[in-house]
N, CA, C and O atoms as CSV, one atom per row, in Angstrom:
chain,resi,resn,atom,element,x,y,z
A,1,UNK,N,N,20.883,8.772,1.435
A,1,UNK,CA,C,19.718,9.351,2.047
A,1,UNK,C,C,18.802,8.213,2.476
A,1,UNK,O,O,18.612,7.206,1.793
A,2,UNK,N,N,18.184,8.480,3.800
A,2,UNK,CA,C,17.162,7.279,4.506
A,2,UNK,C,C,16.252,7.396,3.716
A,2,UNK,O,O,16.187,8.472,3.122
A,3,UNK,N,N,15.108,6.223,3.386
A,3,UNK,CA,C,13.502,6.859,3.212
A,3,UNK,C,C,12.940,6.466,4.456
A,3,UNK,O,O,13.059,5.608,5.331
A,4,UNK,N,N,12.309,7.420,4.167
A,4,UNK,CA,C,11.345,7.435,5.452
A,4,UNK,C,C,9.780,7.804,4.856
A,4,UNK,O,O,9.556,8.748,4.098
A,5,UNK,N,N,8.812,6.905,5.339
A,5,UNK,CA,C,7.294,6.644,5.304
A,5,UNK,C,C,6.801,6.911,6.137
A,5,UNK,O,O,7.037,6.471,7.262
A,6,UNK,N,N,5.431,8.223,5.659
A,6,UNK,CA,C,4.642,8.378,7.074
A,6,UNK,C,C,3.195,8.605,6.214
A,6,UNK,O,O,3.113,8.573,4.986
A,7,UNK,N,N,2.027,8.851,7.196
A,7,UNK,CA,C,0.614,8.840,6.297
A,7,UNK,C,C,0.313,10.185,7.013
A,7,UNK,O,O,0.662,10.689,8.081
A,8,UNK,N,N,-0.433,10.531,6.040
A,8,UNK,CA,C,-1.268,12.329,6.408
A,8,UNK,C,C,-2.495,12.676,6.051
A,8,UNK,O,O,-2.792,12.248,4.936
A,9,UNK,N,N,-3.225,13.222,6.523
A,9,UNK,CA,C,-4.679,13.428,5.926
A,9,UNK,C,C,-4.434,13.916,4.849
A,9,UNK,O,O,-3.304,14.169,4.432
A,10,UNK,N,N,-5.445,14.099,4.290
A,10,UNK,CA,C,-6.153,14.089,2.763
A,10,UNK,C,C,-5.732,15.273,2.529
A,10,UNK,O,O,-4.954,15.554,1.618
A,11,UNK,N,N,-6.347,16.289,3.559
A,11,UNK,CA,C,-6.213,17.353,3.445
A,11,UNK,C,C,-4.895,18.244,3.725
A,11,UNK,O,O,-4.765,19.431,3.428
A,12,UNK,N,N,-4.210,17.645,4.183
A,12,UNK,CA,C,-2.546,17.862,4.509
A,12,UNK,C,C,-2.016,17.569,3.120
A,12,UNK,O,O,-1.729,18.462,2.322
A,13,UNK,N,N,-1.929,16.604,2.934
A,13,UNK,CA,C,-1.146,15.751,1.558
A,13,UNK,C,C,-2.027,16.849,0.603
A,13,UNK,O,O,-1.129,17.539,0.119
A,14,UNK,N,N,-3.422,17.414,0.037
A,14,UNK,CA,C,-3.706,18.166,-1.176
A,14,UNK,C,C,-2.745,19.617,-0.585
A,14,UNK,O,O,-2.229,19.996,-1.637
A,15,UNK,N,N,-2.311,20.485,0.409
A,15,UNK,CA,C,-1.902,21.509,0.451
A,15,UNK,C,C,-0.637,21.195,0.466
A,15,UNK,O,O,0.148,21.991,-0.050
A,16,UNK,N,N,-0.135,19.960,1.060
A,16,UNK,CA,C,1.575,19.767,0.453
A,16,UNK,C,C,1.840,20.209,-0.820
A,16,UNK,O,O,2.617,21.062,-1.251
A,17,UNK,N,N,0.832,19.268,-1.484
A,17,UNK,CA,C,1.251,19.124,-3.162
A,17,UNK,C,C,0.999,20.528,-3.901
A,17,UNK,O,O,1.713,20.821,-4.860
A,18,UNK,N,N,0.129,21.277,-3.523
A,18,UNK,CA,C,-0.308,22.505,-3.599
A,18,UNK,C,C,0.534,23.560,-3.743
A,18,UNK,O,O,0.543,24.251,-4.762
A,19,UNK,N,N,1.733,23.869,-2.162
A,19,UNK,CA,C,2.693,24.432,-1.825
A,19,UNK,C,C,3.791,24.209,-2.496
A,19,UNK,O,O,4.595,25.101,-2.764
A,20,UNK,N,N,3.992,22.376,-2.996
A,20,UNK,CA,C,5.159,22.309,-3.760
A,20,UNK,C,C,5.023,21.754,-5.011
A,20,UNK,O,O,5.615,20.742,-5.387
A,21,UNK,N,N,3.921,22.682,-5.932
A,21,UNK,CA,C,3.572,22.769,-6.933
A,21,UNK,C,C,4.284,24.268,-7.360
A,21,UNK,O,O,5.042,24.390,-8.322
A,22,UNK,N,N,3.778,25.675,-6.208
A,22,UNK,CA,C,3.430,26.580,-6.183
A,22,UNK,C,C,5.191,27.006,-6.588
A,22,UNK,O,O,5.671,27.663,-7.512
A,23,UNK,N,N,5.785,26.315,-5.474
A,23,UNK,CA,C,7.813,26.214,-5.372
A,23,UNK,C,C,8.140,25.858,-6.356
A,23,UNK,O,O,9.276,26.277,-6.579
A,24,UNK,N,N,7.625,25.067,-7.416
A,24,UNK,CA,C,8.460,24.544,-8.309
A,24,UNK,C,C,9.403,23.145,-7.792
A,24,UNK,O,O,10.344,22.673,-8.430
A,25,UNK,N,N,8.853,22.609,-6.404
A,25,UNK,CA,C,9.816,21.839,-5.852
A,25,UNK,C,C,9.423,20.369,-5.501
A,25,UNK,O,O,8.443,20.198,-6.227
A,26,UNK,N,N,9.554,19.583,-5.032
A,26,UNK,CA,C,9.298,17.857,-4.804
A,26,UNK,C,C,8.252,18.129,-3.636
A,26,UNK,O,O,8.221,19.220,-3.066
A,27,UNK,N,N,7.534,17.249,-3.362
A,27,UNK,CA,C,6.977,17.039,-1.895
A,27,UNK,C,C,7.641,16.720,-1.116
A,27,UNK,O,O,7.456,17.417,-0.118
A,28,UNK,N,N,8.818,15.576,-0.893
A,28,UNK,CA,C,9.672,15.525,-0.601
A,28,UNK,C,C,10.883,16.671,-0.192
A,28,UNK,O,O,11.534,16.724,0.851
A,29,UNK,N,N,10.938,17.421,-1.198
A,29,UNK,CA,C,11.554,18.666,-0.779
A,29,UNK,C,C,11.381,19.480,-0.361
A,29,UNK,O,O,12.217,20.354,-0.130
A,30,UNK,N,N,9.760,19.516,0.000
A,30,UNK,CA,C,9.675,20.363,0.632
A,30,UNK,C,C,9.292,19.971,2.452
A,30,UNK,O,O,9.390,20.649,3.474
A,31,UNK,N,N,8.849,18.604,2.197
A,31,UNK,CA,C,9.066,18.047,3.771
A,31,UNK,C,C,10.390,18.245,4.719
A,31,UNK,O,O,10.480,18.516,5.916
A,32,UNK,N,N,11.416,17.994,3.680
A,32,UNK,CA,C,12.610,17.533,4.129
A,32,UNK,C,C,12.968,19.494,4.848
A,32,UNK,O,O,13.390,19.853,5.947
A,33,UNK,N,N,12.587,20.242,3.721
A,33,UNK,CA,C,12.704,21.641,4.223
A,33,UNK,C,C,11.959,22.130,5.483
A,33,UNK,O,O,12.549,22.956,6.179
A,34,UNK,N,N,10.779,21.732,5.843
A,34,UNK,CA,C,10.501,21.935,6.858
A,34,UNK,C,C,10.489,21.323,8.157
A,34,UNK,O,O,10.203,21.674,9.301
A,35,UNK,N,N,10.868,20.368,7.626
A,35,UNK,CA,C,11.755,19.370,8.978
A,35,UNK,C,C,12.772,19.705,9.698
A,35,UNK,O,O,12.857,19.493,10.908
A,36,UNK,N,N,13.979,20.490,8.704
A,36,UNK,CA,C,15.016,20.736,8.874
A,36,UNK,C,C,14.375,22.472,10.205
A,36,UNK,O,O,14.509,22.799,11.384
A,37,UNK,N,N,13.858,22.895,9.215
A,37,UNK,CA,C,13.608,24.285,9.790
A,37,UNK,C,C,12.938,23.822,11.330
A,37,UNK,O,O,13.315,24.468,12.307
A,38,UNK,N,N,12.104,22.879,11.497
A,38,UNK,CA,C,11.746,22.369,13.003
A,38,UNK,C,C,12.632,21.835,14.326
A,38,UNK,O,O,12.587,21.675,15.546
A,39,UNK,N,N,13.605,21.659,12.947
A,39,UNK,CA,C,14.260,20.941,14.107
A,39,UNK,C,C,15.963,22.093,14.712
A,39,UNK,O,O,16.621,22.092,15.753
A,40,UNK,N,N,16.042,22.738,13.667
A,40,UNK,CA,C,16.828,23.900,13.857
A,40,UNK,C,C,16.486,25.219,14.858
A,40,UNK,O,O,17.207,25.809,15.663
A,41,UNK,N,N,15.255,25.402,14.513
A,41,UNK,CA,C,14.615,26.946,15.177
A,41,UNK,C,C,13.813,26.201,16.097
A,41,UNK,O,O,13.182,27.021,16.764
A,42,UNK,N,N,13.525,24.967,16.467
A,42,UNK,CA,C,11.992,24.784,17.449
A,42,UNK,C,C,10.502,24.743,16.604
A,42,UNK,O,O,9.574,23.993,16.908
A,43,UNK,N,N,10.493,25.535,15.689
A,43,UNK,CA,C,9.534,25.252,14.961
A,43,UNK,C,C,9.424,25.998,13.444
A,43,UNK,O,O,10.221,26.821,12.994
A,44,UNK,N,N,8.459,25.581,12.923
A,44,UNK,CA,C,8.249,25.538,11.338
A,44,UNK,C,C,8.954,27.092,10.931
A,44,UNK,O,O,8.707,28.034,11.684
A,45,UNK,N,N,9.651,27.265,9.967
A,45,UNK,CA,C,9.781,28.742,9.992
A,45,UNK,C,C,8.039,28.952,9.117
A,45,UNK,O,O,7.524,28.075,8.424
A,46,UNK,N,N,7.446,30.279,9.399
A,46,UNK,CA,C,6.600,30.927,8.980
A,46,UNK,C,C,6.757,31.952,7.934
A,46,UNK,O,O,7.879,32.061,7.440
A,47,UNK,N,N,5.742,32.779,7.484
A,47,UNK,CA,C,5.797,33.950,6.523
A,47,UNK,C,C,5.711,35.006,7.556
A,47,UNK,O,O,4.951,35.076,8.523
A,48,UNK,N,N,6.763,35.921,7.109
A,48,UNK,CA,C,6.437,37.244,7.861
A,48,UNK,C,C,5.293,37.844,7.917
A,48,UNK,O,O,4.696,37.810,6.841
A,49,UNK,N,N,4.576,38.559,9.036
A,49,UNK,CA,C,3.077,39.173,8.893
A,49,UNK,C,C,3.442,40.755,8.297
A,49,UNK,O,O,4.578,41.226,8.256
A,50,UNK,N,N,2.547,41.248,7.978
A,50,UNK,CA,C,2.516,42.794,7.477
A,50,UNK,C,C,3.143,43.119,8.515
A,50,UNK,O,O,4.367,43.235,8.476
A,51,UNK,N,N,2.381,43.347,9.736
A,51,UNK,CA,C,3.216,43.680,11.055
A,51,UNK,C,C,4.918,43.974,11.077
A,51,UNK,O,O,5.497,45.025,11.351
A,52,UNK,N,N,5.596,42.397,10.611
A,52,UNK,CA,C,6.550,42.543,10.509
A,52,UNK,C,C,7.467,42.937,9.509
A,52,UNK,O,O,8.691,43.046,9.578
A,53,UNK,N,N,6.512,43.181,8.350
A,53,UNK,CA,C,7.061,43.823,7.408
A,53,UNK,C,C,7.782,45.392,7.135
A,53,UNK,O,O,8.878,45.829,6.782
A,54,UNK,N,N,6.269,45.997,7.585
A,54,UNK,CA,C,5.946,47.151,7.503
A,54,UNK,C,C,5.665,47.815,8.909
A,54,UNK,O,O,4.953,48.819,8.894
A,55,UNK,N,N,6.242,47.272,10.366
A,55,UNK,CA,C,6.294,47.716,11.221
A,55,UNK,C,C,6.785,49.020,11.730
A,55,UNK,O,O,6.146,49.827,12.405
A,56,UNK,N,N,7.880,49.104,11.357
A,56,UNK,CA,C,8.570,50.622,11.020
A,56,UNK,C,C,7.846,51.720,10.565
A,56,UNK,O,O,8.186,52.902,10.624
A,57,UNK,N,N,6.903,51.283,10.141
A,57,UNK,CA,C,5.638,52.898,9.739
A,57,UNK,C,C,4.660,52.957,10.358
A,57,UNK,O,O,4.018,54.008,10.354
A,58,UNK,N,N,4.167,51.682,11.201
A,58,UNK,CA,C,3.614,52.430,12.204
A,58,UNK,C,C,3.442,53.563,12.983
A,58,UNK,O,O,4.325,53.933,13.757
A,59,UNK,N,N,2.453,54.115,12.863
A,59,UNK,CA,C,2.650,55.234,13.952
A,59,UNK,C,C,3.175,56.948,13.314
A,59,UNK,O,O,3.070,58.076,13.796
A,60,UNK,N,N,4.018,56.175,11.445
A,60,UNK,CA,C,4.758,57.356,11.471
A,60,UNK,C,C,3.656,58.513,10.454
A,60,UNK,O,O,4.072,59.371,9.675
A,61,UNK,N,N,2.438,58.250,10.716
A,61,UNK,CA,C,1.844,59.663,9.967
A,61,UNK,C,C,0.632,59.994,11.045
A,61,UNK,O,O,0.108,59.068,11.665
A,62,UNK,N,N,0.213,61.379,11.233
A,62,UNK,CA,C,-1.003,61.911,12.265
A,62,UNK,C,C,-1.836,62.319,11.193
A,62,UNK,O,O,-1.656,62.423,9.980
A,63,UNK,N,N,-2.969,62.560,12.089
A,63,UNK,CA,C,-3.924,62.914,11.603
A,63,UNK,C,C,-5.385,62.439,12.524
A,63,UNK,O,O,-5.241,61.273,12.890
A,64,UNK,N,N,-6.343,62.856,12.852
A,64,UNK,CA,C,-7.489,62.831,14.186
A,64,UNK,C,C,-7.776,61.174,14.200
A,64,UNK,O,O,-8.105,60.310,13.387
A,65,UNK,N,N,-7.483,61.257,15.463
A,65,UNK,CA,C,-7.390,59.524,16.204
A,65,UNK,C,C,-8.618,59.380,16.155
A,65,UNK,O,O,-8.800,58.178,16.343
A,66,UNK,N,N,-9.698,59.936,15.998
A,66,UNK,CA,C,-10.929,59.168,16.523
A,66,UNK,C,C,-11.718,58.936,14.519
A,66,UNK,O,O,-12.917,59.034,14.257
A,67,UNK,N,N,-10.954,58.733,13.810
A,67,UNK,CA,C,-11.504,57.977,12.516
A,67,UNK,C,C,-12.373,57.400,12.281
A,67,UNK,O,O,-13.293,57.836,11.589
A,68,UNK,N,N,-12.329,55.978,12.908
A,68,UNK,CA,C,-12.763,54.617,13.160
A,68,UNK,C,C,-14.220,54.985,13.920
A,68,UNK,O,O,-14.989,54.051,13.692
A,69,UNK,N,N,-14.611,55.609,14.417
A,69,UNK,CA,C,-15.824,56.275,15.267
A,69,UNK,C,C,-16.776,57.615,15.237
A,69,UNK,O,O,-17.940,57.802,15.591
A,70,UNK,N,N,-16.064,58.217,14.827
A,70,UNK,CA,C,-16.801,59.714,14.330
A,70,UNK,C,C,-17.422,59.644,13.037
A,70,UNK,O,O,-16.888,59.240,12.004
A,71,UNK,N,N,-18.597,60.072,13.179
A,71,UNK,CA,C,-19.670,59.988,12.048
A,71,UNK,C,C,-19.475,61.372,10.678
A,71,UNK,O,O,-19.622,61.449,9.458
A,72,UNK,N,N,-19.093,62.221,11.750
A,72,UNK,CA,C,-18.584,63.036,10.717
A,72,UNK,C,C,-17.965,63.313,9.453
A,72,UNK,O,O,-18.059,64.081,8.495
A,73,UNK,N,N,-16.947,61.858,10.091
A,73,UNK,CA,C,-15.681,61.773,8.390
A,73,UNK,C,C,-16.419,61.060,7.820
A,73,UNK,O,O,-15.762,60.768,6.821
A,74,UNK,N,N,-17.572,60.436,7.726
A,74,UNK,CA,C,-18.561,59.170,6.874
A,74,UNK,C,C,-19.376,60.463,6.187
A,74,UNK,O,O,-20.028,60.067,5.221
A,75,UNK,N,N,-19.488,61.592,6.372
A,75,UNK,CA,C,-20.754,62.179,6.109
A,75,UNK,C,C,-21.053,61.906,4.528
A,75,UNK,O,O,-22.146,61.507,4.128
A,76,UNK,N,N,-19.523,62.272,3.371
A,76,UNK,CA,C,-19.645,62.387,2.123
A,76,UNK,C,C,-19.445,61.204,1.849
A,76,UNK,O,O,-19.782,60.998,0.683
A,77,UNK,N,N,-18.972,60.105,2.460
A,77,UNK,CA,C,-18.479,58.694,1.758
A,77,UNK,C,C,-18.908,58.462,0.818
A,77,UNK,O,O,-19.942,59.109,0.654
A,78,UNK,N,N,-18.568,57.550,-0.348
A,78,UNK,CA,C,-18.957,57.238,-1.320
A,78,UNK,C,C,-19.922,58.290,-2.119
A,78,UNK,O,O,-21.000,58.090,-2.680
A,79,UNK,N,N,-19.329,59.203,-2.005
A,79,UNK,CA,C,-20.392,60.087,-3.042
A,79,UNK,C,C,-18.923,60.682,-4.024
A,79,UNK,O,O,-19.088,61.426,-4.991
């Protein structure tokens, strides 16, 4: 295996160590992991969003669209 040396802000290098505290894994290992993933896919793999989690239920229950705006459904809130 090469070494390879590079410098990073402060603030990069505390959320490295942070992330691969969190893994159980090297800093190193976890560079080397997202290197790999950059250079495979184009870029960093990410965390799935809710969106993509739970996309599939979108949409799947009714009930009066105007929620978010009608004063009406607020009348009892918090009581």
């Amino acid at each position: 295996m090469t070494t390879l040396t590079l410098k990073v802000p402060g603030a990069l290098a505390d959320r490295l160590t942070e992330l691969a505290r969190r893994r159980g894994i090297s800093r190193s290992a976890l560079v080397r992991e997202a290197l790999q993933a950059l250079l495979e896919n184009g870029r960093p793999r990410k965390r799935p969003s809710v969106l993509d989690l739970a996309g599939d239920l979108c949409g799947c229950v009714e009930g009066p669209g105007d929620l978010s705006y009608n004063k009406k459904y607020m009348e009892d809130f918090g009581r």
